[in-house]
C-alpha positions as CSV (number, residue, x, y, z in Angstrom):
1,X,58.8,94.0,75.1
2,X,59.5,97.1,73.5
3,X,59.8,99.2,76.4
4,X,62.4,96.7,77.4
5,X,64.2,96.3,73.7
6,X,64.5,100.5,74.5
7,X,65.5,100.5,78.0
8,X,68.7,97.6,76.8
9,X,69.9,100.0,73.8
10,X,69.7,103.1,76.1
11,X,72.2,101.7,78.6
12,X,74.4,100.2,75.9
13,X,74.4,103.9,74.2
14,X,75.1,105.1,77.8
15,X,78.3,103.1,77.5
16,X,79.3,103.7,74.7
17,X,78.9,107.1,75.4
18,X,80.8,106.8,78.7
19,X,83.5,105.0,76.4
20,X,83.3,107.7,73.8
21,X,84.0,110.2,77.0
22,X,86.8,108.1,78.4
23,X,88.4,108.0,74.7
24,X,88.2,111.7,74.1
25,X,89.9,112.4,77.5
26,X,92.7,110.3,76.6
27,X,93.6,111.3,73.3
28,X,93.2,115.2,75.4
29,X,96.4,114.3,77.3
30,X,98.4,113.1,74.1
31,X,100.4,115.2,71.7
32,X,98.6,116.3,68.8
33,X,100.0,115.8,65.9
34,X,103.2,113.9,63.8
35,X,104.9,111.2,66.0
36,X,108.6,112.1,66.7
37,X,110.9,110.4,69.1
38,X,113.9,112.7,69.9
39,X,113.8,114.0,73.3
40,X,114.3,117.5,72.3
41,X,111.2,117.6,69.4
42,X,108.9,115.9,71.7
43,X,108.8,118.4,74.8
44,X,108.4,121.3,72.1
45,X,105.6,119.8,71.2
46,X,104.2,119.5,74.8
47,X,101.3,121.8,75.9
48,X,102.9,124.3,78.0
49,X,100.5,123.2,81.3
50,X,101.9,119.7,80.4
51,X,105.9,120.7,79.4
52,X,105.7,122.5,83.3
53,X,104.0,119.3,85.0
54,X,107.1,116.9,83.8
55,X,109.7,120.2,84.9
56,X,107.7,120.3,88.7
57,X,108.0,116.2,88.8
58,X,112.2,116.7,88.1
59,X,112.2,118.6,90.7
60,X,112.1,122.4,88.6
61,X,110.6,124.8,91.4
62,X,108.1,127.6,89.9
63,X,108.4,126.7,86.1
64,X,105.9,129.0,85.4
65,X,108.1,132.0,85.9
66,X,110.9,130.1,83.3
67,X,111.1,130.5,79.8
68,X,109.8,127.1,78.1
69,X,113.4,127.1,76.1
70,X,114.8,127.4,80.0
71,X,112.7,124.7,80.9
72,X,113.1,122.2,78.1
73,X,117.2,122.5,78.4
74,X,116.9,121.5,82.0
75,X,115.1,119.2,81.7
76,X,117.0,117.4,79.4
77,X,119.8,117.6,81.7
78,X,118.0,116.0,84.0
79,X,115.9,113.4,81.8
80,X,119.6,112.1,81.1
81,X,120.2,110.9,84.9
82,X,120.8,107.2,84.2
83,X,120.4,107.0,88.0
84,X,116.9,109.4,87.9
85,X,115.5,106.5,85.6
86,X,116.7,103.7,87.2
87,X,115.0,105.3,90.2
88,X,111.9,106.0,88.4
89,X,111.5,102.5,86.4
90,X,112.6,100.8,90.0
91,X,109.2,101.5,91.1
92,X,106.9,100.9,88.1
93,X,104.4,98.5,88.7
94,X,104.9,95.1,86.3
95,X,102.7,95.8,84.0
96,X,103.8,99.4,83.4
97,X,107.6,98.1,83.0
98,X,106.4,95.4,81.1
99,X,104.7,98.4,78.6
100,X,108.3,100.1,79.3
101,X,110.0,97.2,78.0
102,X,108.0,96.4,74.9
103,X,107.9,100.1,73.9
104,X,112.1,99.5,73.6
105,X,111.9,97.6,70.1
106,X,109.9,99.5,68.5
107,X,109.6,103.3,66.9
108,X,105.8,103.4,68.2
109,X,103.3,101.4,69.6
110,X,99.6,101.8,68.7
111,X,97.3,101.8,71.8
112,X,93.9,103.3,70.9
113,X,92.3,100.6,73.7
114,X,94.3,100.9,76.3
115,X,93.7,103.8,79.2
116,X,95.7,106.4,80.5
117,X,95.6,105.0,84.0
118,X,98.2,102.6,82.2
119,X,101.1,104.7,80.9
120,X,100.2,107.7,83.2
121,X,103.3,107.2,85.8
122,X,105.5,106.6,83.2
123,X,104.0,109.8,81.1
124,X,104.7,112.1,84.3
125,X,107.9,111.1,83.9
126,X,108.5,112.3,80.2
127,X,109.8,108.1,80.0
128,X,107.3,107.7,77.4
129,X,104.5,110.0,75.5
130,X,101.2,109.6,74.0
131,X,100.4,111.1,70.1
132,X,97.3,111.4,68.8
133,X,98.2,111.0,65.1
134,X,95.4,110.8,62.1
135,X,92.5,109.4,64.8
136,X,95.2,107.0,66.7
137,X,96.5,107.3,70.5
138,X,100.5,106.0,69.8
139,X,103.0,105.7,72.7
140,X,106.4,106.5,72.2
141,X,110.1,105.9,74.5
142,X,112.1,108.9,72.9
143,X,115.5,107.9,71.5
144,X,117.4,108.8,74.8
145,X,115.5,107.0,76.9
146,X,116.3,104.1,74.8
147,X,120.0,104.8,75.1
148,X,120.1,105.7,78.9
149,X,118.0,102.1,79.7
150,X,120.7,100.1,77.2
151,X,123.8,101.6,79.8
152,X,122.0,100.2,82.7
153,X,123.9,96.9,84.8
154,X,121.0,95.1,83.9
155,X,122.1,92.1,86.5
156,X,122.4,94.7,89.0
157,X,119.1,96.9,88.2
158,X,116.8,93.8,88.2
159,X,118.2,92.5,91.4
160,X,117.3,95.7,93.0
161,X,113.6,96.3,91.0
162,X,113.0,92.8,92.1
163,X,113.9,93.5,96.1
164,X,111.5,96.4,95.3
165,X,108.6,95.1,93.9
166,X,108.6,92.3,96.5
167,X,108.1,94.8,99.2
168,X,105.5,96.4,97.1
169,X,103.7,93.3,97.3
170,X,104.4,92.7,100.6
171,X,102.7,95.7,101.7
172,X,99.8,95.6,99.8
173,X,99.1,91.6,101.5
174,X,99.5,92.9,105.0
175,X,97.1,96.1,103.9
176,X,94.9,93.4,103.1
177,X,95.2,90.8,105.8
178,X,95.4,93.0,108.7
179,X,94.4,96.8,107.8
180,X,97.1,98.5,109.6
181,X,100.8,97.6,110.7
182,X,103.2,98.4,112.1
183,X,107.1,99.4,109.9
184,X,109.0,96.8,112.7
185,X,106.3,94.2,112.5
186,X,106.7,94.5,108.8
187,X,110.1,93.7,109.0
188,X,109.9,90.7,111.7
189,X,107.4,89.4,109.2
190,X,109.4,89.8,105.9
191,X,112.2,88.4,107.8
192,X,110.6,85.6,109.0
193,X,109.1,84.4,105.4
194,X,112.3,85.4,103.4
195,X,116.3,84.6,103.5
196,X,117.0,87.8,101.7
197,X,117.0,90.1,104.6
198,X,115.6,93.6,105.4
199,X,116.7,96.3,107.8
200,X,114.6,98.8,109.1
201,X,116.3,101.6,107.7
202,X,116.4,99.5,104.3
203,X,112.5,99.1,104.5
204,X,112.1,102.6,105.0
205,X,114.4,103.7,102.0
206,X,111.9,101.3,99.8
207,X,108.7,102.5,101.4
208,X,109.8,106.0,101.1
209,X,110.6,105.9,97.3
210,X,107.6,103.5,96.5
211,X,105.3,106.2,98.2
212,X,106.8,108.6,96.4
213,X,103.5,108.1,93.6
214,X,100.1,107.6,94.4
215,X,99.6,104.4,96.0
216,X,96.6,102.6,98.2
217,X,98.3,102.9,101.5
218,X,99.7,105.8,103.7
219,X,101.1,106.9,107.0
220,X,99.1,107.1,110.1
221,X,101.0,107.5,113.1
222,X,103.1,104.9,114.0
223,X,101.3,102.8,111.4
224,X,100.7,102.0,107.1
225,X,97.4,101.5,107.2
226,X,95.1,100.2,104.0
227,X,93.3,102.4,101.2
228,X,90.1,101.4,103.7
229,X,91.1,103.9,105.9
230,X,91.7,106.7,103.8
231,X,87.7,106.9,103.6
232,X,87.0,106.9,106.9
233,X,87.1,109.2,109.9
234,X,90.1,110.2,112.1
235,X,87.6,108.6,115.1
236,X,87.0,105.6,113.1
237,X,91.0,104.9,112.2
238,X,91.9,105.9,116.4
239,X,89.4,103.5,117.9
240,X,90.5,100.7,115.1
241,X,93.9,101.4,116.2
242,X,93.1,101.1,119.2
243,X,91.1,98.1,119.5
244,X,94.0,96.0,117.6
245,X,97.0,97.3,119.4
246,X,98.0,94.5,122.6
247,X,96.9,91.8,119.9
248,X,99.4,90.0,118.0
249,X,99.5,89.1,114.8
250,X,98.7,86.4,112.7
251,X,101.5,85.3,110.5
252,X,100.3,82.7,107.6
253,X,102.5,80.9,105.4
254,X,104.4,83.2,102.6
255,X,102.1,81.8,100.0
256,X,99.4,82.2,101.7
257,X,99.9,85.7,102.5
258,X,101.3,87.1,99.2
259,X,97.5,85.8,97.7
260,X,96.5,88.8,99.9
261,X,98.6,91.5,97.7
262,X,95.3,90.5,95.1
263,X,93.0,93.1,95.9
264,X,90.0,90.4,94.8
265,X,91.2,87.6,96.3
266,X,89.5,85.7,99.4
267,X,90.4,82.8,101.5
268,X,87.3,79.7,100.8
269,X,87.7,78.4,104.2
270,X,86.0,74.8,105.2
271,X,82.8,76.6,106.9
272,X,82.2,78.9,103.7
273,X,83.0,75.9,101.8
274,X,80.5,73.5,104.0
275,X,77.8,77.0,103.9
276,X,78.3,76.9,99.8
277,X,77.5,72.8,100.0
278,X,74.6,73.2,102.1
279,X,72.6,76.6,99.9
280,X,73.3,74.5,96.3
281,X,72.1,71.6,97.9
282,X,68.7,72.9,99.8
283,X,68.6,76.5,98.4
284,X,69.7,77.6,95.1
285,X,71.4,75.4,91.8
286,X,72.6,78.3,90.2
287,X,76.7,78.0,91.2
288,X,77.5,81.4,89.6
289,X,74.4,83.0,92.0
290,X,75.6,80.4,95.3
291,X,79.6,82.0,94.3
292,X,79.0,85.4,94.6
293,X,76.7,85.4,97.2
294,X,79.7,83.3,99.3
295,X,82.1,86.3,98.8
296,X,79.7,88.7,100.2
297,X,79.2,86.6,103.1
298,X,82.5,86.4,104.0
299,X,83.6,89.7,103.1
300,X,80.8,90.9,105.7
301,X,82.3,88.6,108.2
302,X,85.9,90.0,107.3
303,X,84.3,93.1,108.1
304,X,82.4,91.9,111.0
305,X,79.4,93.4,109.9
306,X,75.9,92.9,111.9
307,X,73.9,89.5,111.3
308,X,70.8,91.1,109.6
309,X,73.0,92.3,107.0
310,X,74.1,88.9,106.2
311,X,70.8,87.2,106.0
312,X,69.6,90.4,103.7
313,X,72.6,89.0,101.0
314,X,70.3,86.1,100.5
315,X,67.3,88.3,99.6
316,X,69.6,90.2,97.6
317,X,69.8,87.5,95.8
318,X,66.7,86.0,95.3
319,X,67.2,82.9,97.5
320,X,64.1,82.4,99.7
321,X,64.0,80.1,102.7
322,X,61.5,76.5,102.9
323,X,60.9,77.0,106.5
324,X,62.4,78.1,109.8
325,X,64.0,75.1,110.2
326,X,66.2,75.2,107.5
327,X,66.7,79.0,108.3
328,X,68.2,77.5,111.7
329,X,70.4,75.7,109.8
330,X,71.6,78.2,108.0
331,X,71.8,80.4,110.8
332,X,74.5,77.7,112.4
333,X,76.5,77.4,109.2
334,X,77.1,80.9,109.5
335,X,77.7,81.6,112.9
336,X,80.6,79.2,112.3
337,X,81.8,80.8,109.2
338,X,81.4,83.9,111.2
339,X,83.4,82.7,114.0
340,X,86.4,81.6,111.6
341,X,87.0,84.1,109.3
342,X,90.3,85.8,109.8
343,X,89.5,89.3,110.4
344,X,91.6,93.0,111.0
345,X,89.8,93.5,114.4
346,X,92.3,90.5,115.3
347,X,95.4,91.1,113.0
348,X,94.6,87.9,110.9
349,X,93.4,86.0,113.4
350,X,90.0,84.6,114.2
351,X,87.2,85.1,116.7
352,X,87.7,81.3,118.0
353,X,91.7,81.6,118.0
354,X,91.8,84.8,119.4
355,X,90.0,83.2,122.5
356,X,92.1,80.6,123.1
357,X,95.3,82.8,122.9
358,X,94.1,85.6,125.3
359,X,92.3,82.4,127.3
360,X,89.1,84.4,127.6
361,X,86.0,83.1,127.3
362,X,84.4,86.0,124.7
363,X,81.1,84.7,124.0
364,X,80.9,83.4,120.1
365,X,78.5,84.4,117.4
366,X,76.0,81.4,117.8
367,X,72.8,83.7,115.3
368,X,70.1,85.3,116.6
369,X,66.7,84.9,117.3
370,X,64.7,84.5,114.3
371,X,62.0,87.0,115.1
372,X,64.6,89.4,115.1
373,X,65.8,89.3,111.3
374,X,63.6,92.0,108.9
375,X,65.1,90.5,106.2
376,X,64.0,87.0,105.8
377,X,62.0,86.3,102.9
378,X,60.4,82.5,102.8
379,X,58.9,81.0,100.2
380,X,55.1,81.1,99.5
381,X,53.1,78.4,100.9
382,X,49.8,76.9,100.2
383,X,47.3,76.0,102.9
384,X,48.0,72.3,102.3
385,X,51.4,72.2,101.7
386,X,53.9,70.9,104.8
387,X,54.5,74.1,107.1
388,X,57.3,76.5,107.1
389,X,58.1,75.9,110.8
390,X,58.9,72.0,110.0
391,X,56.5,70.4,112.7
392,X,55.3,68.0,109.3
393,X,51.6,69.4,109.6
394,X,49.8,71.3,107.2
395,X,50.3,74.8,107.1
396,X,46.2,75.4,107.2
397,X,46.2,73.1,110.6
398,X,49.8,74.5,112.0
399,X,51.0,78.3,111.6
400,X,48.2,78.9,109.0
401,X,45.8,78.4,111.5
C-alpha cells in the first residue's frame, strides 16, 4: 500500500510539474512587466525576436536588417488597416473572437489558466498581448484596436465572418466524413444543403484566406485532404486516393454532417447500438467501460482495421468471454456493425450500400474462424462447471477431457 500511496503522488507531482512547465512557457511569451495599452508603448516593450515575428506576419520582408524604431512605425501603419483586421478577425476561430470580444470592455483581462494555444493567432497578430505583471499572465486589445473594431459595418462584417466560419466548418465535417475531397464536390455539396450559395472561385477565396494559419487540413493534388493524412506516407495518401476516386459520395443530411466538424464525435448506429445492448447484458455492467469500448470499435471499423484488432479491444478492457458460443455471437454483431459503418474507403458510404450501388457482389465481413483470433481471453472454468464451447456438458467430460 505504500509503494502504491508513492507511485499516486509521483504522477500527480509529474503533473504538476508538467503544469508548472506549461505555465512557465507561457508567461516566456508575455511581456514582462507594467501593463500598458497604447499601440505604440506595447511593441517597445516587445522582445526584439518577438517585435520582428508580428513585422514578418504584416508582411515586413527581412526586419532583421531594420531598425526596431523603423519597424515599430510601420507597423503601426499597417496595424491601422481597418480592412487588415477585419481580414484577420474574419478568420478567428469562435472562441478566439469570442476572447476578442470580451477583451473590448475592459482595460485587462486576467488569464493565469488559460493557454497560449488560445490567444496565440490573435497574439501573432499584435490584436491582443499577453503581460506578465507581479506573478499574473494578463491579456490586453491596445487602444487602437479598440478604435479600429468600433469603425467596422458591424451588419456587414458579421454577415461575412459568419459565411466564413460556416465553410470552416464545412470543411472540417467532410475532413471528417470522407478524408479527402474534392474543391467542386465541396461546392455541389455546400450547395445542395444551403440556400446561400457558393461559387468556386468564392470557395477558393475562403479556403485560401482560412489556410492562410495553421489549420488540420491541406492541399494534395487535386484534393483537401484530413489532418490524417499529414502523418502518413506519399504511397499511403496515392493508393487512398486512388482506391476512392470512381466512387461517389455519400451526402447525409446538413445536420448530420455538420456533427462531423466535432473532431470527437461518432455516429451510434443501430448495430453498435444492438452490439452495446448485447456486452452489458451478457458481458460487462460497467456502462462507462461498455461506452468507450463501443467508440473503439467503431472507430476501428471507420478505419477498417483487421478483425483481430477488434476482438483485442475487449481484452483491453478486461471483458472476458463465457464460451465460444457467445464469442460467435459477438463475432455476428460485429460483422454487422462492421459491414455498416460509413467509412472513407467509400466516401461516406458503407460496405453493404456500396454493393448495391456498384451492383457487385463484394463478399461481406461475416468474422472469422475462431481458432484464428490470438486475442481471445475466456473466462476461467472449473472442471464441473457447464463448458465453454456451450454443448451443456461439464467441462471435465467435454473440452476438459
Amino acid at each position: 500500500m505504500l509503494w502504491e500511496s508513492n507511485s499516486k503522488k509521483q504522477k500527480f507531482n509529474k503533473k504538476i510539474d508538467i503544469y508548472t512547465l506549461l505555465k512557465q512557457a507561457w508567461e516566456s511569451f508575455a511581456i514582462q512587466g507594467e501593463i500598458v495599452t497604447s499601440l505604440s508603448d506595447i511593441l517597445k516593450k516587445l522582445l526584439q525576436v518577438d517585435l520582428h515575428s508580428i513585422a514578418e506576419n504584416y508582411g515586413i520582408k527581412q526586419p532583421s536588417k531594420k531598425s526596431d524604431i523603423e519597424i515599430i512605425a510601420r507597423l503601426l501603419k499597417l496595424m491601422a488597416n481597418r480592412k487588415k483586421v477585419e481580414e484577420i478577425l474574419m478568420i478567428a476561430r469562435p472562441d478566439e473572437f469570442d476572447l476578442f470580444l470580451g477583451l473590448l470592455d475592459m482595460d485587462f483581462m486576467d488569464i493565469d489558466d488559460m493557454s497560449y494555444e488560445s490567444y496565440a493567432y490573435l497574439m501573432d497578430y499584435g490584436i491582443v498581448f499577453s503581460f506578465y505583471h507581479q506573478g499574473k499572465r494578463y491579456l490586453v486589445v491596445s487602444e487602437e484596436i479598440k478604435d479600429i473594431y468600433s469603425s467596422i459595418n458591424k451588419p456587414v462584417f458579421t454577415k461575412h465572418r459568419e459565411k466564413y466560419q460556416l465553410v470552416y466548418r464545412y470543411i472540417k465535417a467532410l475532413c471528417n466524413f470522407y478524408g479527402a475531397f474534392e474543391p467542386g464536390q465541396f461546392v455541389n455539396i455546400f450547395n445542395s444543403l444551403n440556400q446561400d450559395r457558393l461559387t468556386y472561385a468564392g470557395f477558393k477565396r475562403i479556403y485560401d484566406k482560412l489556410a492562410s494559419r495553421t489549420q488540420n487540413f491541406f492541399n494534395y493534388g487535386e484534393y483537401i485532404l484530413g489532418e490524417y493524412f499529414g502523418h502518413v506516407s506519399y504511397d499511403e495518401m496515392d493508393s487512398f486516393l486512388e482506391k476512392i476516386r470512381d466512387k461517389p459520395y455519400y451526402v447525409p443530411k446538413k445536420e448530420e454532417l455538420l456533427k462531423k466538424a466535432e473532431d470527437l464525435y461518432f455516429e451510434l448506429t443501430p448495430q453498435l447500438n444492438a452490439l452495446r445492448d448485447y456486452i452489458i447484458s451478457n458481458m460487462c455492467k460497467d456502462e462507462e467501460t461498455v461506452d468507450s469500448l463501443i467508440e473503439d470499435i467503431e472507430l476501428l471499423c471507420f478505419m477498417e482495421q483487421p478483425f483481430n484488432e477488434v476482438i483485442y479491444e475487449f481484452k483491453r478492457n478486461g471483458i472476458l468471454f463465457e464460451s465460444t458460443r457467445q464469442l460467435n455471437t459477438l463475432m455476428s454483431l460485429l460483422a454487422d456493425v462492421y459491414n455498416n459503418t460509413r467509412t472513407w474507403n467509400n466516401r461516406g458510404y458503407t460496405a453493404k450500400e456500396m454493393n448495391e450501388i456498384l451492383g457487385k457482389n463484394i463478399p461481406l465481413v461475416t468474422g472469422i474462424p475462431i481458432d484464428k483470433l490470438d486475442d481471445v481471453i475466456f473466462k476461467k472454468v472449473g472442471r464441473n462447471d457447464p463448458c465453454l464451447c456451450g454443448s451443456g456438458k461439464k467441462y471435465k467430460k467435454c473440452c476438459g477431457r
